[in-house]
N, C-alpha and C positions, 0 to 999 in steps of 0.2 A: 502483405508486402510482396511487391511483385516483381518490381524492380528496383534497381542499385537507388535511384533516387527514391525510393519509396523509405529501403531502411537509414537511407542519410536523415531522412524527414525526421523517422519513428526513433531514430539515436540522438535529435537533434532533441528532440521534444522530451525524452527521458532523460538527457544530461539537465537540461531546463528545470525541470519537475524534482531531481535530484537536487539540484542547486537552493531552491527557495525552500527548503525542507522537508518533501516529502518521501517518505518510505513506501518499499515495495511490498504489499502486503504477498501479493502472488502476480503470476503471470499477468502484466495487462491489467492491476488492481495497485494505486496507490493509495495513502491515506498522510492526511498531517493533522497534526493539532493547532486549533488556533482558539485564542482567549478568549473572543468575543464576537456578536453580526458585522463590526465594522469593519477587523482583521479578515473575516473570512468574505465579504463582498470584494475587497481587495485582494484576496486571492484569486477568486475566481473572475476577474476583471483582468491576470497578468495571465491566465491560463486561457481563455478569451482571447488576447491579444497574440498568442503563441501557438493557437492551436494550428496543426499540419493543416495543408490546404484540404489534402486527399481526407483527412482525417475524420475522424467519429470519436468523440470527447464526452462522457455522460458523468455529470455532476451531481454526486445524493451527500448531503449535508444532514449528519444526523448529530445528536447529540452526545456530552461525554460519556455520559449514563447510559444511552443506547449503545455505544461503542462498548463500554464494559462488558455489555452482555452479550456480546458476539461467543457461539459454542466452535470451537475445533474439532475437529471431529477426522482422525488421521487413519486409516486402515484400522486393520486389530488389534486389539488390546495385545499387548508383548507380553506372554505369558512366561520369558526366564526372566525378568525384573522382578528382582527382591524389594517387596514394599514393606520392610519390616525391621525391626532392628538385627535381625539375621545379618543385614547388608553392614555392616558396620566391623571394621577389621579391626582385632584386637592387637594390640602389640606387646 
């Protein structure tokens, strides 16, 4: 985004994307859930119709069951987290 109308485009196209229910997985990564092939041709049919002019839009349709198995995987393990009944405060 390079110029003022570049981020009007890419604010315009994220409040859109926010609106018909999708979440921000990370930077530049959304995701939604939908029921069924018909729900989700229809999605990607209003996403089609909206996409920026300047823009690059990549659509990967996977399944719930593949979605489940996405691994996070965030820096180091935080080794002062108490994973134990240690953590548990008596009163």
């Amino acid at each position: 985004m390079l110029t003022d109308k570049d981020r009007r485009e890419y604010n315009r196209f994220h409040k859109f994307l926010l609106k018909i229910g999708f979440i921000m997985m990370q930077k530049s990564v959304y995701t939604k859930l939908v029921i069924n092939n018909v729900a989700s041709a229809a999605v990607k049919q209003r996403i089609r119709d909206n996409v920026p002019n300047e823009g690059l839009v990549e659509l990967l349709e996977i399944t719930e069951n593949q979605f489940s198995k996405i691994e996070y995987l965030v820096g180091e393990e935080q080794q002062l987290v108490i994973d134990s009944l240690d953590r548990l405060v008596e009163l």
